[in-house]
Backbone as JSON Lines, residues from 0, in Angstrom:
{"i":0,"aa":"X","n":[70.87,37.15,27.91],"ca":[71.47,36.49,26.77],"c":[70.38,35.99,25.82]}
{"i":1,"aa":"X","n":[70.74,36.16,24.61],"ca":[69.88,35.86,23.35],"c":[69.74,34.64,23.27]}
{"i":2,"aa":"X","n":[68.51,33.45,23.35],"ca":[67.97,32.23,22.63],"c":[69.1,31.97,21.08]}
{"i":3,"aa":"X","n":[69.76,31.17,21.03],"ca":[69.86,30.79,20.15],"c":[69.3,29.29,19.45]}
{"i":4,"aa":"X","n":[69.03,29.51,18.11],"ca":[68.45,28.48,17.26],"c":[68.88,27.12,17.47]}
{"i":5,"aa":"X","n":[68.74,26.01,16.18],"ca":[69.01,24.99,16.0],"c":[70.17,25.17,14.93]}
{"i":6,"aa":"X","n":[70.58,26.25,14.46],"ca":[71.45,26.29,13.36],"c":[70.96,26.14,12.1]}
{"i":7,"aa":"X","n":[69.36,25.85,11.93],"ca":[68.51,25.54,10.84],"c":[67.82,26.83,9.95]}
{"i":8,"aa":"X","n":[67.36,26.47,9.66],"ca":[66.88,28.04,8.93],"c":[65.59,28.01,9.3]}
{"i":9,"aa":"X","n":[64.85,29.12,9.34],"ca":[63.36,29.59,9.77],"c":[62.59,29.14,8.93]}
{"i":10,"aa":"X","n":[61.48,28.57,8.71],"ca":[60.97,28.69,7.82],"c":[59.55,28.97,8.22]}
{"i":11,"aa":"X","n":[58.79,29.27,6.85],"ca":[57.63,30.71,7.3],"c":[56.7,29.95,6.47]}
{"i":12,"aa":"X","n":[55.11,29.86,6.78],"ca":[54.14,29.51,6.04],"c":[53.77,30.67,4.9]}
{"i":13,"aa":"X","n":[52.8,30.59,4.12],"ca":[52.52,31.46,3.37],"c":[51.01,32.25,4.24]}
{"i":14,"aa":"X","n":[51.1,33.57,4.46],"ca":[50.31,34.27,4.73],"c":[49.15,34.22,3.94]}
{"i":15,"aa":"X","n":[47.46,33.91,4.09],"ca":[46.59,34.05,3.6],"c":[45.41,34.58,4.27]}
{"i":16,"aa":"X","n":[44.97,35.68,3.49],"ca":[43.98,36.37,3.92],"c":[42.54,35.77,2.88]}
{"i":17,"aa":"X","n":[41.89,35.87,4.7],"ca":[40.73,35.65,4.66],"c":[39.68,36.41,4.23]}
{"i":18,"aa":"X","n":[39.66,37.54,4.49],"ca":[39.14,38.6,4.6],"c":[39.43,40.03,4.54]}
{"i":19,"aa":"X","n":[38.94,40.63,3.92],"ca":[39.78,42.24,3.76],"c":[38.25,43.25,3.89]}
{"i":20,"aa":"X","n":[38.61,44.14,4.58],"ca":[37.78,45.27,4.99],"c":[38.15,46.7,5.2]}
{"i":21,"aa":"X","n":[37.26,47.53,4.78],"ca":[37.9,49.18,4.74],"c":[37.74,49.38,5.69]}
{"i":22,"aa":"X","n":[38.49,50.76,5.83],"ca":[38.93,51.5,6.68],"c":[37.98,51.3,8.06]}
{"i":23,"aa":"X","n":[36.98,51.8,7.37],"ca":[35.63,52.23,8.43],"c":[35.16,50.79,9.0]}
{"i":24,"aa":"X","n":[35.48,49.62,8.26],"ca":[34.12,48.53,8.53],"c":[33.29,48.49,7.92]}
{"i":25,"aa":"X","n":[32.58,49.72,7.1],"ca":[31.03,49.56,6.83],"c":[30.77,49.17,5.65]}
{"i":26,"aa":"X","n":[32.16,48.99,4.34],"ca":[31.5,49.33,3.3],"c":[32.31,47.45,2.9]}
{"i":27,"aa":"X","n":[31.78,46.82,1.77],"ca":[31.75,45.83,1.51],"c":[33.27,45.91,0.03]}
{"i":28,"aa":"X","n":[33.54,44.64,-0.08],"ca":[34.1,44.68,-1.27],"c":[33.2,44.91,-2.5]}
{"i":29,"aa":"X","n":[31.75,44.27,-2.07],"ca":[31.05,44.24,-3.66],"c":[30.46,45.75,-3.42]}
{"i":30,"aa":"X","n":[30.54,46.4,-2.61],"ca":[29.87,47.52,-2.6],"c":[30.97,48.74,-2.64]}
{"i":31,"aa":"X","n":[31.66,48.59,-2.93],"ca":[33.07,49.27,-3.35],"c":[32.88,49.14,-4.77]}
{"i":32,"aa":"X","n":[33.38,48.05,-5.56],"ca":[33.11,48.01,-6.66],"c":[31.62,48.26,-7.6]}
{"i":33,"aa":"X","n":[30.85,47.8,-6.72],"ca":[29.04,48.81,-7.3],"c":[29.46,50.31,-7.85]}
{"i":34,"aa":"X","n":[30.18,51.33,-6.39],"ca":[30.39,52.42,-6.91],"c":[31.1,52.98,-7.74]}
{"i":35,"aa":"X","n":[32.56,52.34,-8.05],"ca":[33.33,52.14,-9.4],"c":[31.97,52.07,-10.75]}
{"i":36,"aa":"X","n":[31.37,50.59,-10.54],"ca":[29.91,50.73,-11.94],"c":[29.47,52.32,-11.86]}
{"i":37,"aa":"X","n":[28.86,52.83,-10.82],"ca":[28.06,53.65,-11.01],"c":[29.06,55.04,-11.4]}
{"i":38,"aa":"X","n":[30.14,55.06,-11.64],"ca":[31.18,55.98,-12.0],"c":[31.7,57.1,-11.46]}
{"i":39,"aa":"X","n":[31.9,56.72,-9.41],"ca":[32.46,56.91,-8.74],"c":[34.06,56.78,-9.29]}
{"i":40,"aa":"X","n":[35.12,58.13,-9.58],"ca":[36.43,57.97,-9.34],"c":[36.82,56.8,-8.24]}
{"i":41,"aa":"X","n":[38.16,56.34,-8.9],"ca":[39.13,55.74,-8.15],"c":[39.31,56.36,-6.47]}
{"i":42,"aa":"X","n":[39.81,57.75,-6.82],"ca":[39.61,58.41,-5.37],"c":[38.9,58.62,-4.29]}
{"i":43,"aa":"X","n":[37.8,59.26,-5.11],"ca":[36.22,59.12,-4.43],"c":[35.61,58.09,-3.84]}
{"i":44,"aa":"X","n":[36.43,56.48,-4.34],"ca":[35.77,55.64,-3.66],"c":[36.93,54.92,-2.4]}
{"i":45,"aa":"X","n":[37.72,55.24,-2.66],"ca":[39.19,55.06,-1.69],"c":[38.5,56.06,-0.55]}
{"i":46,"aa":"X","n":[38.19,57.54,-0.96],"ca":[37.88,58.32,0.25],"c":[36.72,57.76,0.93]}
{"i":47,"aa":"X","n":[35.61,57.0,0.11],"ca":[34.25,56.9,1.06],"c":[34.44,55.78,1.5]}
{"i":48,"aa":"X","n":[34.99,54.76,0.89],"ca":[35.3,53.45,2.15],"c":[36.54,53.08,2.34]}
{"i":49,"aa":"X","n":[37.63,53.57,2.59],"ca":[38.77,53.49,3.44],"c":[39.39,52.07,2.59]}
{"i":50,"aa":"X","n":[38.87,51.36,1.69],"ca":[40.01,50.16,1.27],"c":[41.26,50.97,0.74]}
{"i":51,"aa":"X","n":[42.41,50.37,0.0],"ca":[44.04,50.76,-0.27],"c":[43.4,51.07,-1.77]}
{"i":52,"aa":"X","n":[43.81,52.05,-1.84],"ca":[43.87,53.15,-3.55],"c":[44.22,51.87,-4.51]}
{"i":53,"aa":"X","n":[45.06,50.95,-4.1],"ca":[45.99,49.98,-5.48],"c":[44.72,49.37,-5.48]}
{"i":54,"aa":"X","n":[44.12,48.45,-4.43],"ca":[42.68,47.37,-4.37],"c":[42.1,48.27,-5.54]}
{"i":55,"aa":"X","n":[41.01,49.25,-5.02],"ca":[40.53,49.9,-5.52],"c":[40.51,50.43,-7.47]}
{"i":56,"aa":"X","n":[42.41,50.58,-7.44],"ca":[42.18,51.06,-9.04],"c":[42.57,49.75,-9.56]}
{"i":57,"aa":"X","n":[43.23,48.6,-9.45],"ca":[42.94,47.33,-9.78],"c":[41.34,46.85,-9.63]}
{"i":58,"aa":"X","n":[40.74,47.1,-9.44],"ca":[39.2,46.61,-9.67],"c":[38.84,47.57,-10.47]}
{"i":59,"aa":"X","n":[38.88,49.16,-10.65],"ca":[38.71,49.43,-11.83],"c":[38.98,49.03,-13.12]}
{"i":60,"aa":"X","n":[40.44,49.02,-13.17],"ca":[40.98,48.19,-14.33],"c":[40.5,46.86,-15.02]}
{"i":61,"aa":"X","n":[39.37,45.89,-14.02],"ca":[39.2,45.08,-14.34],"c":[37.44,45.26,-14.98]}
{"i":62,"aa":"X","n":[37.22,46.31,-14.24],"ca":[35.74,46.67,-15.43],"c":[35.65,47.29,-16.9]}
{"i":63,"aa":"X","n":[36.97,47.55,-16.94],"ca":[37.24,48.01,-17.98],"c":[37.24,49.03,-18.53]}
């Protein structure tokens, strides 16, 4: 038989990240964006360090 509650509602903290890292481990946030400067594609740099394509072309967008 299922636990039931207090009749109250759940309530949930807000999730905050500390830290975010690619795929591999090896490659840095500022060193992700270095290769964006040096005019590494969006793709090209999603493929060499494993962070999420959106991270990635949102930090492009922000170099302008």
């Amino acid at each position: 038989m299922a636990a039931q509650g207090g009749g109250g509602s759940a309530r949930f903290s807000p999730v905050v990240v500390s830290r975010m890292t690619g795929g591999s481990g090896e490659w840095t946030t500022e060193q992700a964006v270095d290769l964006l400067r040096q005019g590494y594609d969006v793709d090209r740099v999603v493929l060499m360090t494993g962070f999420d394509r959106r991270w990635v072309a949102a930090q492009h967008r922000r170099l302008g």
